[in-house]
C-alpha positions in Angstrom: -26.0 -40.0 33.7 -24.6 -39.8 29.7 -27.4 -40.1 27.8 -28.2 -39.0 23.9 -31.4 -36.3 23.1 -32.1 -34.4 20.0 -32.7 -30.8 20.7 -34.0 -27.6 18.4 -32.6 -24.6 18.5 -33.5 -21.4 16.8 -31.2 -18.4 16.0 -30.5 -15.7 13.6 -26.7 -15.4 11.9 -25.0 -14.1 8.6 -24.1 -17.0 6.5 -20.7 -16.7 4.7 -21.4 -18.4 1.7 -18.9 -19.1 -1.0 -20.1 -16.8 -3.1 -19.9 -13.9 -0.5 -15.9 -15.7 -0.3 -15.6 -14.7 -3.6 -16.7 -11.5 -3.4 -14.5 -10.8 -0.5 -12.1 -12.0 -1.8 -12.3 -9.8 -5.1 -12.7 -6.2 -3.5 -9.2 -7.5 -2.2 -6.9 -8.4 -5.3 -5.0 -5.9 -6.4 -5.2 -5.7 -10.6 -2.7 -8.0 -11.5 -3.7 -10.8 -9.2 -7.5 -10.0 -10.4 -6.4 -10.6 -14.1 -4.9 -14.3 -13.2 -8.1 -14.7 -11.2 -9.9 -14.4 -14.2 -8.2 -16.3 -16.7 -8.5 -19.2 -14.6 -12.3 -18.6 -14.3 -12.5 -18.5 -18.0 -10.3 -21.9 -18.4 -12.8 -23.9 -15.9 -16.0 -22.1 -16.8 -16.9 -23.0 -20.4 -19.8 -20.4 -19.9 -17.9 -17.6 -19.6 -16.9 -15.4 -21.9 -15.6 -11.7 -22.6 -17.2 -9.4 -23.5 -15.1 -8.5 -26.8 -16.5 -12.0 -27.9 -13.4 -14.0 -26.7 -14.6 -17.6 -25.1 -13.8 -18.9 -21.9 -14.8 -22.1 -23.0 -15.8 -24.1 -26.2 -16.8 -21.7 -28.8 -20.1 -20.6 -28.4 -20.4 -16.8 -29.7 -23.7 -15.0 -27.8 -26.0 -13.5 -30.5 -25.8 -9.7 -30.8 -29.3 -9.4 -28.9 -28.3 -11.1 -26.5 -24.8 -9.1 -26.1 -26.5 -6.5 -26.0 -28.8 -7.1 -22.9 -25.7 -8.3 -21.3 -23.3 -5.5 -21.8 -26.3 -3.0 -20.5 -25.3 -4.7 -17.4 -21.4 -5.1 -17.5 -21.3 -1.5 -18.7 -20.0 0.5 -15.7 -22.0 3.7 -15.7 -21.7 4.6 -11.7 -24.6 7.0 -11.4 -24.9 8.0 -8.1 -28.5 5.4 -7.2 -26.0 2.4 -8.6 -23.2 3.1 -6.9 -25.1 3.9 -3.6 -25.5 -0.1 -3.1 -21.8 -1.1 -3.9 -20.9 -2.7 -1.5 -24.4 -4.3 -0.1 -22.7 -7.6 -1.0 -19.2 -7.1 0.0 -19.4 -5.0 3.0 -18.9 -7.5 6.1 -17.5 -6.4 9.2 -14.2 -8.2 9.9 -14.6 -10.0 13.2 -18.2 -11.3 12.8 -19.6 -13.5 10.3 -22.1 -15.4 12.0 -23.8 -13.0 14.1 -26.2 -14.8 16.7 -25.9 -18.3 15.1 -27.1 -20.8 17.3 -23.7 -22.4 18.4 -24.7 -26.2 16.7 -24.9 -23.9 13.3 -21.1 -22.7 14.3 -19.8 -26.0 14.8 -18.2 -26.3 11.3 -16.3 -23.6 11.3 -13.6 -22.8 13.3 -10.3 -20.1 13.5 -7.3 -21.2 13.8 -7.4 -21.0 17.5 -10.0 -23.2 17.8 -12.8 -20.3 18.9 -15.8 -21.2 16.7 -17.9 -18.9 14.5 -15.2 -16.2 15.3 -13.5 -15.8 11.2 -10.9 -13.3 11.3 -11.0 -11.2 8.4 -8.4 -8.8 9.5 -5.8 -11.5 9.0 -6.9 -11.4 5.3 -3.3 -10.9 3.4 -2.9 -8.6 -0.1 -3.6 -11.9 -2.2 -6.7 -12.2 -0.7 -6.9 -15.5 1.8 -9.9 -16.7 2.7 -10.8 -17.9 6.4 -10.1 -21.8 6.9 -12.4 -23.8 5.2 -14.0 -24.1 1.7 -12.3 -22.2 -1.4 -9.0 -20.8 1.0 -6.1 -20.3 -0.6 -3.2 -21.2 1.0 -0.5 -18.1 0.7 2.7 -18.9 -0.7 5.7 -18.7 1.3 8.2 -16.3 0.3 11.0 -13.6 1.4 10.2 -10.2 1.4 10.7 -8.2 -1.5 13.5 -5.5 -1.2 10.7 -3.0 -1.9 8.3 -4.5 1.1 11.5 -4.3 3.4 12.3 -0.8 2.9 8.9 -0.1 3.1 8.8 -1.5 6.6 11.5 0.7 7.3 9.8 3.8 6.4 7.3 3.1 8.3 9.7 2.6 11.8 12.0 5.4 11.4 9.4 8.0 12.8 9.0 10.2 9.8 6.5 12.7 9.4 3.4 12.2 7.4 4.6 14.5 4.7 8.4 12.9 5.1 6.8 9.5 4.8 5.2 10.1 1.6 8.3 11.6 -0.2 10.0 8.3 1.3 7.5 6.1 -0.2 8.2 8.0 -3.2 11.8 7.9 -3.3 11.3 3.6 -2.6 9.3 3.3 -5.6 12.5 4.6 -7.6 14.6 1.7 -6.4 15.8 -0.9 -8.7 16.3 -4.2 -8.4 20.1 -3.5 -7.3 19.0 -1.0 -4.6 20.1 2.1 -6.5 18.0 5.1 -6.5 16.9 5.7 -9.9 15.3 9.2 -10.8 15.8 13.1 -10.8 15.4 14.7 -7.2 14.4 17.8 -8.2 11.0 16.1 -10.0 9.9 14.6 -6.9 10.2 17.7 -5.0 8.4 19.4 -7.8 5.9 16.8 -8.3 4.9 16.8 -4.2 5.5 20.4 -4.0 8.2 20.5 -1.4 11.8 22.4 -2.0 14.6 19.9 -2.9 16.1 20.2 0.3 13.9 18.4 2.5 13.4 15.5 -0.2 17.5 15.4 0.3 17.2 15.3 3.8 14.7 12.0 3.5 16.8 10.8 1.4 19.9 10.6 3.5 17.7 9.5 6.7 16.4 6.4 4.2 20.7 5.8 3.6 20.4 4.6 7.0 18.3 2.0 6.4 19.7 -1.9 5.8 21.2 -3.1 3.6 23.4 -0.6 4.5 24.3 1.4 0.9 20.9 0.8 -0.3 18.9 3.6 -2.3 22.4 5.4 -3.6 22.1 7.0 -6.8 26.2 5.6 -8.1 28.1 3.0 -6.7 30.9 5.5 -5.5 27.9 6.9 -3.2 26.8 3.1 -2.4 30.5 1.6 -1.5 30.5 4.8 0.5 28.1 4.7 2.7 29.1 0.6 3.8 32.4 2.4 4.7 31.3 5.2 6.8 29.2 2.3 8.9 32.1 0.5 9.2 34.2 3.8 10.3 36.8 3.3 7.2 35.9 6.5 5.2 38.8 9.0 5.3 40.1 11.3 2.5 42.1 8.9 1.1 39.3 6.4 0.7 37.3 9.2 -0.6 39.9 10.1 -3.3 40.1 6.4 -4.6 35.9 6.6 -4.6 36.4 9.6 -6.9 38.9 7.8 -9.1 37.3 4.1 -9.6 38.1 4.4 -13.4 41.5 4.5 -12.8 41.0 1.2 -10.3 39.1 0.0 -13.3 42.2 0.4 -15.7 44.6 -0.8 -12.8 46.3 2.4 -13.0 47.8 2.2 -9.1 50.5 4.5 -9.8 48.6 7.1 -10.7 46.1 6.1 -7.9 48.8 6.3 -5.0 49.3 10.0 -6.2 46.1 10.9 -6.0 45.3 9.4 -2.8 48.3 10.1 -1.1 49.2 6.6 0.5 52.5 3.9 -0.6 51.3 0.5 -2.2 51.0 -1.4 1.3 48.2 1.2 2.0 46.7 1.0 -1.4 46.4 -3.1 -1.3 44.8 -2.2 2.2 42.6 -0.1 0.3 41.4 -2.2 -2.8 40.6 -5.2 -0.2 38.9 -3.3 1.9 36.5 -2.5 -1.2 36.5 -5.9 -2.9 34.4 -6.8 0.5 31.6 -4.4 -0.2 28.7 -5.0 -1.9 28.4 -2.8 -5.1 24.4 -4.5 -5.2 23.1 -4.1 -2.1 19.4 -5.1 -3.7 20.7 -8.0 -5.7 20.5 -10.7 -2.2 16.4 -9.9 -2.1 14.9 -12.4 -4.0 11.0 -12.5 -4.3 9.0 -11.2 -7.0 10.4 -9.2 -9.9 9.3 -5.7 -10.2 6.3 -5.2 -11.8 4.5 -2.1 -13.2 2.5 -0.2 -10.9 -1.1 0.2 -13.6 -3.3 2.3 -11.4 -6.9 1.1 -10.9 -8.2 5.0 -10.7 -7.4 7.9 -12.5 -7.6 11.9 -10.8 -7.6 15.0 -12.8 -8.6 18.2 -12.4 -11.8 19.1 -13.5 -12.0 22.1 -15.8 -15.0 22.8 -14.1 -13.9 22.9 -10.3 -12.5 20.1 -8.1 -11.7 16.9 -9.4 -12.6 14.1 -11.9 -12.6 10.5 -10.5 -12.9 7.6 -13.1 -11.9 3.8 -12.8 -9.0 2.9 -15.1 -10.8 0.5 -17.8 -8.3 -1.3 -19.0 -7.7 -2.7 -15.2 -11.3 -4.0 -15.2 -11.7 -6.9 -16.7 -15.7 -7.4 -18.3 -17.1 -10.8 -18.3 -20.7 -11.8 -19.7 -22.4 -15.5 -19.7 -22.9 -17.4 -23.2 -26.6 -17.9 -22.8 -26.8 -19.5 -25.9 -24.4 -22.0 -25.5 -26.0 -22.3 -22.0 -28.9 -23.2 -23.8 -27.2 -25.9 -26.1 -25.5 -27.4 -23.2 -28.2 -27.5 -20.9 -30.4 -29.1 -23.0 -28.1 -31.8 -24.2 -27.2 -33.0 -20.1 -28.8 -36.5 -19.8 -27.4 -37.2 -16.4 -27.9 -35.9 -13.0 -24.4 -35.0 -13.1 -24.2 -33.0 -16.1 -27.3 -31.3 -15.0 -25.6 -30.2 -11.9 -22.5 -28.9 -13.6 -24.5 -27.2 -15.5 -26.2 -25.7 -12.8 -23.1 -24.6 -11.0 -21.5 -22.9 -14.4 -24.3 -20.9 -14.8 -24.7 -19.8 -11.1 -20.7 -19.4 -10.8 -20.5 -16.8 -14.3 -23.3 -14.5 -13.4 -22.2 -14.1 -9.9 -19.1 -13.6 -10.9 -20.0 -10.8 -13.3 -21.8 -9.1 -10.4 -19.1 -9.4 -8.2 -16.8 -7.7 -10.7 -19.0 -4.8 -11.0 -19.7 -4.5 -7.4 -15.8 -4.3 -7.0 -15.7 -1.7 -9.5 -18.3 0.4 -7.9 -16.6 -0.2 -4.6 -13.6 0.8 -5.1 -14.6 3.9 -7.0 -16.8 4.8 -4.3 -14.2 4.7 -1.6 -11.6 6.9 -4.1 -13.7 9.2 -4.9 -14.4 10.0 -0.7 -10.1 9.8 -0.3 -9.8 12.9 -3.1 -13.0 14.7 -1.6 -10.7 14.5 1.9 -7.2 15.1 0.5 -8.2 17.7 -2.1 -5.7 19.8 -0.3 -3.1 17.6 -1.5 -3.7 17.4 -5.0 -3.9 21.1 -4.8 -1.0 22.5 -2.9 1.4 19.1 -2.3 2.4 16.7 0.6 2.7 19.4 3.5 -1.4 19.3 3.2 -2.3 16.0 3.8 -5.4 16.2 6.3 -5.5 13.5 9.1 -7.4 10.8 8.3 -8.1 7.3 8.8 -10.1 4.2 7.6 -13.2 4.9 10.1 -13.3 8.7 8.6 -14.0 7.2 5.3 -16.2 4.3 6.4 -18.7 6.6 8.1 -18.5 9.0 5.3 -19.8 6.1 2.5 -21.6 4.1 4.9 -19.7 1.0 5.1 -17.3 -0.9 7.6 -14.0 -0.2 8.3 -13.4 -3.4 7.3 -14.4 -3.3 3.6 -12.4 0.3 3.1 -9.3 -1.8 4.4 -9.4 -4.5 2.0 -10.5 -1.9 -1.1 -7.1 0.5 0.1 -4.8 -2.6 0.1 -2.6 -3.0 -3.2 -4.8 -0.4 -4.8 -3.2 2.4 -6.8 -4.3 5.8 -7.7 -2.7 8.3 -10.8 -2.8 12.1 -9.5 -1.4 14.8 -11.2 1.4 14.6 -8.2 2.2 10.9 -9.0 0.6 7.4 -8.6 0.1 6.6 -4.8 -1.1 3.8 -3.2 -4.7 4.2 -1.8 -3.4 4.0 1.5 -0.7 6.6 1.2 -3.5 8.8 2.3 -4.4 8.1 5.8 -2.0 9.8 8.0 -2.5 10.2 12.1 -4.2 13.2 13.5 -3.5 15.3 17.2 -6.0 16.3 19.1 -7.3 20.1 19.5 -6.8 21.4 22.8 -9.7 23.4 22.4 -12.0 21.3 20.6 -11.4 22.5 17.1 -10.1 20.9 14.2 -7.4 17.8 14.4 -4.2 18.6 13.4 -2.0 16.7 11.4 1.1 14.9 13.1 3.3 16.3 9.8 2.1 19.8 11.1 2.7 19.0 14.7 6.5 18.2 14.0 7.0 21.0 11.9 6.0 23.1 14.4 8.3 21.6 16.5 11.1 22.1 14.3 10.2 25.4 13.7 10.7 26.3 17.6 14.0 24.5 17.9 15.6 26.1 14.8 14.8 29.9 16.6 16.6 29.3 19.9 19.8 30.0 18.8 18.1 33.3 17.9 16.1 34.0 20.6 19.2 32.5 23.3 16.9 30.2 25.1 16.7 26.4 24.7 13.2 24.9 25.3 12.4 21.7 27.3 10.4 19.0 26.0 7.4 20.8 28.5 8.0 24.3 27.4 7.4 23.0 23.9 4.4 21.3 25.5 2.7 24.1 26.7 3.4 26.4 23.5 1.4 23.9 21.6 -1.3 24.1 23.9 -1.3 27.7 23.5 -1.7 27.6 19.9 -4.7 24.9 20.4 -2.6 21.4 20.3 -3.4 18.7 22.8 0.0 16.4 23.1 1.8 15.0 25.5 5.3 14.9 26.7 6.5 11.7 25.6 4.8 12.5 22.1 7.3 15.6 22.0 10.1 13.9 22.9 9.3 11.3 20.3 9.0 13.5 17.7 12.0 15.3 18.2 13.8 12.1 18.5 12.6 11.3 15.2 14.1 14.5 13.8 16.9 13.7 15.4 17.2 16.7 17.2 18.9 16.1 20.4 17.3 17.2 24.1 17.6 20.4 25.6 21.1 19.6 27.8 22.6 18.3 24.8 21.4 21.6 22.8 22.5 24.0 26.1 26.0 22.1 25.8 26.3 22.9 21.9 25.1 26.2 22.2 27.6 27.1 25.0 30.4 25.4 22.9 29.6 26.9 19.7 
């Protein structure tokens, strides 16, 4: 029989309040999006103020006492006791919210595929959604940025750790056309690598699409769409040399110098006038903005390295109290009361959460330099293995929180400015229960024994190469091998015995 009871339940949970929302959803903006966040707090908050004295509000300057008592707070001194509790308000884990709520309490809250109490942080994007419910933000739709899509390329074509990073590098150099804008020889320098191998990234990233993207002159751009399209000859390589000429519509002189009669020539011309000299210019999205890093590295004259938040990225709020006063005392309504109320709870949480986010993310830097000190020592070929667990264990917080303070966070080193993330590359196990090795160090290793065997007259298998690393202490399998030859486009051994015997 249906029938209707009231029943008590008891349980323990984590309650995601909006405030905790906010503060999630803070340690996730990158600077930029935390500078709009703001101004929009200051235009609905009349309470709120900064702290050079500018109002969020109507005008309603703090005395200098009280200024004073607030800045002792907003001032970001990171001694080691502060900073120890940075993230006790931020750090949730990122598939449990609710904990052991009694399942009436989770009722209200549900993901997207109808599971309830089960929020999915992970699904948290760079602008810093919120699970469904109060205060989300719904992301906007939009293409990929040309940036974004060559960056998803890097990350496919099977580089190296080390290769990976001088590719990232080389992306950030692109323009809005897709040309490559910068001097080779200061990237090697600046990531300590010879200017040979940051040629060789370069032409495995002229593979990617659009196809001429990332060429440093438009000869080099229309000729890279023509080798795809198996139209590149001498002839078409003379005329590439000679575009002024084109330009001045000099096709005598240009049939000389190419070698071809004027049917050929036309042949020629249309064949480029259906390239694309801009192969960046059909990516839409945002435009390219600054990179401001959030934390600064130097060396520190005294040993090691210096870690320090970028000021001018944090922005520093404090409450009017006076004009809290004057306002509070002059609501005659409930509803004032309660505005109010919620202004003066909203600003000094907010200032909290900005220092906490501050603290965070210093925290969680400073343990990145402490593992890659290598790096900012001796360049790109020492990046350690490492990953987001590493560092979570290392601070004491979730992996979780480390994800969301790495996203769209940047860092100035004296090798260049790097996204936070740039610095978790994949480890290999030890065969012998020693230290992990890098994967960047595993395929150089590789490379290293295939290079020798024209010198040494034997061509090694993908399991020769197998059981040499697990003499020298490296635990890898086959298929690994073969998929990091493959990645260095280094054919197998047949192929190699064939050339060998031909050459």
């Amino acid at each position: 029989m249906l029938g209707q009871r009231l029943e008590i339940r008891q349980g323990q949970g984590l309650v995601i309040t909006p405030q905790l929302q906010q503060a999630i959803k803070l340690l996730q903006l990158s600077n930029l999006e935390l500078e709009a966040f703001v101004e929009a707090e200051l235009e609905k908050n009349p309470l709120l103020q900064r702290e050079d004295g500018e109002p969020g509000g109507e005008p309603g300057e703090a005395p200098v006492e009280q200024r004073a008592e607030v800045a002792d707070r907003a001032e970001m001194t990171f001694e080691d006791g502060r900073a120890a509790d940075a993230g006790d308000s931020v750090d949730a884990r990122g598939d449990d919210v609710y904990g052991d709520a009694a399942p009436g309490e989770r009722g209200a809250d549900r993901t997207d595929d109808g599971q309830p109490g089960l929020t999915d942080w992970s699904r948290a994007g760079s602008g810093g959604g919120l699970p469904d419910g109060e205060g989300r933000e719904q992301p906007d739709a939009r293409d990929a940025t040309l940036w974004e899509h060559l960056q998803a390329q890097a990350s496919q074509a099977g580089f190296s750790a080390a290769d990976h990073g001088i590719a990232l590098t080389l992306i950030d150099m692109v323009d809005e056309g897709g040309y490559l804008r910068g001097d080779l020889a200061e990237v090697a320098e600046r990531l300590g690598v010879g200017i040979e191998r940051v040629e060789s990234v370069l032409a495995a990233c002229h593979g990617f699409e659009p196809t001429g993207v990332m060429a440093r002159s438009v000869p080099e751009c229309l000729e890279l769409q023509l080798i795809e399209r198996n139209r590149f000859d001498p002839a078409m390589a003379a005329l590439l040399e000679n575009l002024d000429l084109l330009a001045k519509r000099d096709l005598t002189g240009l049939r000389k110098i190419c070698g071809v009669d004027a049917e050929d020539m036309a042949e020629m011309i249309a064949e480029l006038k259906a390239l694309t000299p801009r192969p960046g210019a059909g990516f839409g999205g945002e435009p390219a903005q600054t990179v401001i890093p959030d934390v600064h590295v130097r060396a520190d004259p005294a040993g090691g390295w210096k870690v320090e938040l970028n000021s001018d990225t944090l922005p520093r709020l404090i409450m009017d109290k006076r004009y809290h006063g004057v306002v509070a005392s002059g609501a005659r309504t409930e509803v004032e009361k309660t505005f109010v109320a919620d202004c003066a709870a909203q600003a000094s949480w907010l200032v909290k959460s900005l220092d906490q986010r501050a603290k965070t993310i210093l925290k969680v830097a400073s343990e990145i330099v402490r593992q890659q000190d290598a790096f900012l020592a001796f360049g790109v070929e020492f990046l350690r293995p490492l990953n987001l667990k590493t560092v979570a264990d290392a601070i004491g917080m979730h992996e979780s929180t480390v994800s969301r303070v790495t996203s769209n966070k940047y860092v100035s080193t004296p090798r260049g400015v790097f996204e936070l993330k740039f610095f978790f590359t994949a480890a290999i196990q030890s065969s012998d229960g020693g230290a992990l090795h890098s994967a960047e160090a595993v395929r150089h290793r590789i490379k290293t024994m295939i290079d020798g065997e024209g010198r040494d007259g034997d061509v090694l298998s993908d399991d020769r190469i197998v059981e040499l690393l697990s003499e020298a202490g490296i635990d890898i399998a086959r298929r690994t091998v073969a998929k990091y030859r493959e990645a260095l486009r280094i054919p197998s051994s047949v192929e190699r015995k064939r050339m060998l015997k031909a050459g």
